[in-house]
Every structure is written in C-alpha cells, then in structure tokens.
C-alpha positions in Angstrom: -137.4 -194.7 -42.1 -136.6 -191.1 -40.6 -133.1 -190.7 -38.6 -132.3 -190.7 -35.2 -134.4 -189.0 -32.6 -131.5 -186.3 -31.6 -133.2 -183.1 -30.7 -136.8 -184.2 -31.1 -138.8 -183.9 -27.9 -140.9 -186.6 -26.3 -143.5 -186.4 -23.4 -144.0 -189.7 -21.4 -146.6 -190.5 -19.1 -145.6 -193.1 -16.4 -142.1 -192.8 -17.2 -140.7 -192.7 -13.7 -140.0 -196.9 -14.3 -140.8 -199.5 -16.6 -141.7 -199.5 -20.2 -142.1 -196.0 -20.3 -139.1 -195.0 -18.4 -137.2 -197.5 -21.0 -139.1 -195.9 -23.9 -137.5 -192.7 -22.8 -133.8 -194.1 -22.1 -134.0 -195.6 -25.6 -134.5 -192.3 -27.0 -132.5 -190.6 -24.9 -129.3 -192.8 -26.6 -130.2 -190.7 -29.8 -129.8 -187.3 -27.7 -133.7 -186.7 -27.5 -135.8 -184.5 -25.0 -137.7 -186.2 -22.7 -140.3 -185.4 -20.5 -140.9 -187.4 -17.4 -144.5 -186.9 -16.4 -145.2 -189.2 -13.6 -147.1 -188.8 -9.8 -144.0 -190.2 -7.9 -141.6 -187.9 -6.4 -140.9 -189.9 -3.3 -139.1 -193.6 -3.2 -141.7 -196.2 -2.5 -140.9 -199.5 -0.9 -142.7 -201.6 -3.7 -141.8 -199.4 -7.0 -138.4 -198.5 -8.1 -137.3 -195.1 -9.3 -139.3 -191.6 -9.5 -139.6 -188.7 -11.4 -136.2 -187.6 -10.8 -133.9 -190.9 -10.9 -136.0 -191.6 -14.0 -134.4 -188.0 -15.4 -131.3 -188.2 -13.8 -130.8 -191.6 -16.1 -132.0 -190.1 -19.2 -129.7 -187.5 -18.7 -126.7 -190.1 -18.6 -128.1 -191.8 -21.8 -127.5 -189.0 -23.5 -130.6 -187.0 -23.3 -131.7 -183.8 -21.8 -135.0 -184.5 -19.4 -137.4 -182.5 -17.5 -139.1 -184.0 -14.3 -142.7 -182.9 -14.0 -145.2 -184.0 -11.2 -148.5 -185.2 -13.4 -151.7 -187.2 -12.1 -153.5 -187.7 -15.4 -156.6 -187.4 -13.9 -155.9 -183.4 -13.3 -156.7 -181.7 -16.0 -155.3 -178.4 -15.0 -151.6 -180.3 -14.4 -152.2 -182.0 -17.6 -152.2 -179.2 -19.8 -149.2 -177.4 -17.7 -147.1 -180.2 -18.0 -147.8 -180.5 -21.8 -147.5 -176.5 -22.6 -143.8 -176.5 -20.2 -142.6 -179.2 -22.3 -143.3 -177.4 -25.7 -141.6 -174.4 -23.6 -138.9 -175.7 -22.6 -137.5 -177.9 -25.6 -139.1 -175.3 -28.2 -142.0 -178.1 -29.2 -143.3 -181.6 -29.3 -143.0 -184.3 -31.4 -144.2 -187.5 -29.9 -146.6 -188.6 -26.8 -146.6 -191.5 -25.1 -149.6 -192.7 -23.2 -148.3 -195.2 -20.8 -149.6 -194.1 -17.5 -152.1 -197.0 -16.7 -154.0 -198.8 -13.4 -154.8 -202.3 -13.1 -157.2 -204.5 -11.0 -157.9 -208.1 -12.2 -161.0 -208.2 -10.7 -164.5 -210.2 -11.5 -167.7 -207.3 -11.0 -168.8 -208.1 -7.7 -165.2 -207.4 -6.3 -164.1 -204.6 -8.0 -164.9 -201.5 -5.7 -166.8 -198.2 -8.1 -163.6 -196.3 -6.6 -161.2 -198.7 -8.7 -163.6 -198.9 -11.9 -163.1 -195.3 -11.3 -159.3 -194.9 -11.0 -158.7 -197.1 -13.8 -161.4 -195.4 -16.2 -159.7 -192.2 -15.4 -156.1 -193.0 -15.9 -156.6 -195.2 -18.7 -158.8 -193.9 -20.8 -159.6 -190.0 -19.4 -156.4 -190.0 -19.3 -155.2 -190.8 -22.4 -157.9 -189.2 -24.3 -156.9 -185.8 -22.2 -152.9 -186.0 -22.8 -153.4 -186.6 -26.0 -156.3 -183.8 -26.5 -153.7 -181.1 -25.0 -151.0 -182.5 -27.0 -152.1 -182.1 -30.4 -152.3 -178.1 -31.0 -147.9 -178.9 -30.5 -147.6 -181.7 -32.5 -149.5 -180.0 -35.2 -146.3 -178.1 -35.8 -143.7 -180.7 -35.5 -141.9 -182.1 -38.6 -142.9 -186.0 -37.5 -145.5 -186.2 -35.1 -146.2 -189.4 -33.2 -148.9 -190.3 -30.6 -148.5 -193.5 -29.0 -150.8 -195.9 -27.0 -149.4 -199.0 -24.9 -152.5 -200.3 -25.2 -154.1 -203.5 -26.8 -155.8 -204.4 -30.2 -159.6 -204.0 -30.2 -160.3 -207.7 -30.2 -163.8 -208.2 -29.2 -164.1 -211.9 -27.6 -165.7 -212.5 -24.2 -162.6 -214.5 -22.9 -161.1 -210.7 -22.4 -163.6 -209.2 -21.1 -165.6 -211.9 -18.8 -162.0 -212.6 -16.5 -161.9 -208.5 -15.5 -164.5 -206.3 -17.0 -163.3 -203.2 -15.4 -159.7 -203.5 -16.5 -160.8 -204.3 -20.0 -163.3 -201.5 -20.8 -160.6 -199.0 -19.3 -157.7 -200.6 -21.4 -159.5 -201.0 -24.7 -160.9 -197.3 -23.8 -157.0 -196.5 -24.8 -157.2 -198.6 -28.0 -160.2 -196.4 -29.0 -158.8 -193.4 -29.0 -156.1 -194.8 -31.4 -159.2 -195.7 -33.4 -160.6 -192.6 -33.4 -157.8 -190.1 -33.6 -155.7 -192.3 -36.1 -159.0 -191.2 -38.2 -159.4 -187.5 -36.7 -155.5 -186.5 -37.1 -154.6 -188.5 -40.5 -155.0 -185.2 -42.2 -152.9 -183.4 -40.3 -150.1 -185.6 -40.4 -150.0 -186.6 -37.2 -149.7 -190.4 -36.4 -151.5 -192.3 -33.8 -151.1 -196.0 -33.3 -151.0 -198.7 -29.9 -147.9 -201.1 -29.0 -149.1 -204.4 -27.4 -146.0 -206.9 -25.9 -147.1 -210.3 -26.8 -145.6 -211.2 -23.5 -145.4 -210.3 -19.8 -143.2 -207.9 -19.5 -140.6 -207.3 -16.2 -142.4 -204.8 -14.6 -143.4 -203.6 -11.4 -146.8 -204.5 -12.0 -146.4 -208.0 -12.8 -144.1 -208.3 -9.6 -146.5 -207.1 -7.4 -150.2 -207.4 -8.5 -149.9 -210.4 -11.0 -147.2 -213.2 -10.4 -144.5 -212.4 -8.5 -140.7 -213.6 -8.9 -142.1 -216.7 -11.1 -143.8 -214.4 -13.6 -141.3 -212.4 -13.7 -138.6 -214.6 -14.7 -141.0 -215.7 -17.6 -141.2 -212.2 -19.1 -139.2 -210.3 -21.3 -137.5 -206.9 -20.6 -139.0 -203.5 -20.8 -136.1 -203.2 -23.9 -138.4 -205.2 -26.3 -141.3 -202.6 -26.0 -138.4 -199.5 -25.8 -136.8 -201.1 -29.3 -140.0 -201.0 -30.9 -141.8 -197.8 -30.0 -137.9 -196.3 -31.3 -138.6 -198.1 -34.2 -142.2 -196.6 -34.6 -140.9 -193.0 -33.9 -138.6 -192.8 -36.5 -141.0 -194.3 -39.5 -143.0 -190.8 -41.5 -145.9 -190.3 -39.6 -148.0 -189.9 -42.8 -147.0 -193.6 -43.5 -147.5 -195.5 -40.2 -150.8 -194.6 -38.3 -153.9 -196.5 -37.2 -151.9 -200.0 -36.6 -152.3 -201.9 -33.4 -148.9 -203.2 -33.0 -147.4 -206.4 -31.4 -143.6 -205.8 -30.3 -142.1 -209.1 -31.6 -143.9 -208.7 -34.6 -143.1 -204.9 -35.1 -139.5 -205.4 -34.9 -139.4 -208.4 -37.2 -141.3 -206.0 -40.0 -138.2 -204.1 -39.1 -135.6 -207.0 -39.7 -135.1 -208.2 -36.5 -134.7 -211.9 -36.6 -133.0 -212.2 -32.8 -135.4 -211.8 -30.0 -133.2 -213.6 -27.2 -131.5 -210.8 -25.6 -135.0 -209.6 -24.1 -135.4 -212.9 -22.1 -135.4 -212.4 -18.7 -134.7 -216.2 -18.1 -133.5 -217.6 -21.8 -134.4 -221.4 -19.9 -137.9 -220.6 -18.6 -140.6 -220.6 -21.6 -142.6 -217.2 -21.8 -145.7 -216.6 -20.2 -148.5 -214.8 -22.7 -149.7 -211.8 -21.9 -153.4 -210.6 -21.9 -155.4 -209.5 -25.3 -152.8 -211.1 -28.3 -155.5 -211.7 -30.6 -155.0 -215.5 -31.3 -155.1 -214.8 -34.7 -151.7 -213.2 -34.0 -148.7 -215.4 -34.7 -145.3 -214.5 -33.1 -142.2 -214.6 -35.7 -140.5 -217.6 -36.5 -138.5 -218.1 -33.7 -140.1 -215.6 -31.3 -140.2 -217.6 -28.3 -138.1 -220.4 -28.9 
C-alpha cells in the first residue's frame, strides 16, 4: 500500500455527480487534484450538481479541482481536456472512466441513435480517454487507469435482457483486458470496479426504479472507498482485476459494510453482471 493521494492528480469522467463525483471527493480528503470532466454546465431539473458545484465541493474536501466541459464522444475536447490537466497540475496519475449511458432496452426497441450514444460513450469513449491519457501517465510515479465497468462474464442472461447496453458496457471491460496486457510493461495499471449492488444514483432514480430502488442501494461512498483503496496499492502489483466493491474492501480489511446502506432495514437489491460465482463477504448484506 502506497500513501495518501495528496498532490497526485486525477482526471474523472462523469464526475459532475454520483460515483464519480464521490470518487473525486474521496480523493480530494487526501489533498489530491482533480479534474472534473463532465458535459453539464447548466442545473438540470432531473440531475443534481454540474461541472462546477462538483469542483466547488472538491475544493471544500480539501482538494484543488479544475472544471472542464468534455463530451467523450469529441475527440478534439478529449485530448484538450486530458493535455490542460497534465498542464495545469504538472501531470497525471490516475483516470477514471466513469462517464457512461444506459437504455435497458430488448433490440426491436432500442432506436440505432441510442445503440449509438451508448457505444460511443461507453466504449469509444473509454478506449479514447484512456488512449490520450497514457503518453502522461507514462511519467507518473503510480499510474492508475480505472474502468467502472463489469467483469467479462459471458452468460446469455446478461446479454438477452438488453443487448445494446451490454455490448457497450462490456466494450469498457475489454479495454481493461486489453490494456491491462498492452500497459503492464510500462507500469501502468489498468483494472474495472463493479458494485455488487444498486448504487444511489441518478440513474437508478430516474431510468431504473425510482424512490424504491433507491432506498435498496448503497451509497456512491462504497465505490469512492474502494477505487481510494485501488489508487494507492503499486501499480506494478494490482492490474488486470475486475473488481467487486464489497469484496475489494474486505481484501483490504474491511469487515463493516453498514454505513453504505441507504436504508439499513430494506434488503439490497443486486445489481446487473455479479458473476454468480461471486460471493459477497461474510456479512455483506446482512
């Protein structure tokens, strides 16, 4: 285990609310840089916060931030956003692919325009962030890219429900594959985080269950606790893993997993692609 994260600088996609907005907050405790690359710069009536409430409360962590407009489907903005970061905090040292789409759809409903949106956020994306990223993290002391994206577990119940979703989320995974392989060599390490649970989100409260679902999740905290934890393990040590949270932590020694309940009464609702050979810790979701 490395120490804290003071000083090191971290680029974030979606991290205008959410899991990547706490992944950032969580760093930002340690004193870290954080880049907030995110599309919204306006409130919305649906989804809290934007790019500059998101760095206004990284700064009150602790943290110094810098608020960039990004659509991960531009390149052009893409590789700005990546080389002002590096400029302004003097490098790079971890990534953070979190910007994603979702549509639950079955293939007759799922409009080309959404198979498109979410193949070119989720996996263009990704594989373009991280492309432009790695020519800075080559020089950094402990590079880290990460992935919030699932393990590659190839059973038709994932893929039959939603095949759009599913090729464009495990299109995530597979660059983890592949560049965990590609970048070993140079040190820099490439793995995916994967709740086992729904998480409190603004997705889930909008697009996939409402107040209900929501009160059955855990907090954006449990994902924030273990990419922290990831980040600060030696690169050349820890790459290539497709990582459940609950199960990351309790590698790490956590044994308490209450204080991420949403609702400690309601029982937690499962989220998509945990492998079932996956088994949450002993006491997990008690």
């Amino acid at each position: 285990m490395t120490g804290s994260l003071a000083g090191k600088t971290l680029f974030i996609t979606g991290a205008s609310r959410g899991i990547g907005l706490a992944i950032g907050l969580r760093a930002a405790r340690d004193g870290a840089n954080v880049a907030v690359a995110a599309k919204t710069t306006e409130p919305h009536p649906k989804l809290e916060g934007t790019i500059y409430t998101a760095a206004e409360a990284i700064e009150r962590a602790g943290g110094r931030a810098l608020p960039l407009v990004v659509d991960v489907r531009e390149e052009a903005a893409v590789a700005d956003a990546i080389a002002r970061t590096a400029e302004t905090f003097g490098g790079l040292d971890i990534v953070v692919n979190n910007a994603s789409a979702i549509s639950l759809t079955p293939t007759p409903q799922t409009e080309m325009k959404r198979f498109d949106l979410m193949h070119q956020i989720n996996t263009r994306g990704t594989y373009m962030v991280s492309k432009y990223a790695i020519p800075h993290l080559e020089k950094a002391e402990n590079p880290h890219i990460l992935m919030l994206s699932p393990p590659l577990d190839m059973a038709e119940k994932w893929f039959a429900p939603h095949l759009a979703y599913t090729m464009a989320k495990f299109g995530m995974s597979m660059c983890v594959l592949g560049l965990a392989g590609e970048l070993r060599r140079r040190g820099i390490a490439v793995n995916a985080l994967w709740p086992r649970t729904t998480i409190a989100t603004a997705a889930v409260n909008n697009l996939l269950g409402g107040d209900a679902l929501m009160k059955a999740s855990r907090t954006p905290e449990i994902m924030a606790d273990a990419a922290y934890a990831l980040f600060r393990r030696p690169a050349r040590e820890t790459t290539g893993r497709f990582l459940i949270d609950d199960s990351f932590l309790a590698e790490q020694g956590v044994t308490d997993f209450s204080k991420y309940r949403v609702t400690p009464a309601i029982p937690l609702a499962p989220d998509f692609f945990v492998p079932d050979a996956s088994h949450p810790p002993p006491g997990a979701l008690d």
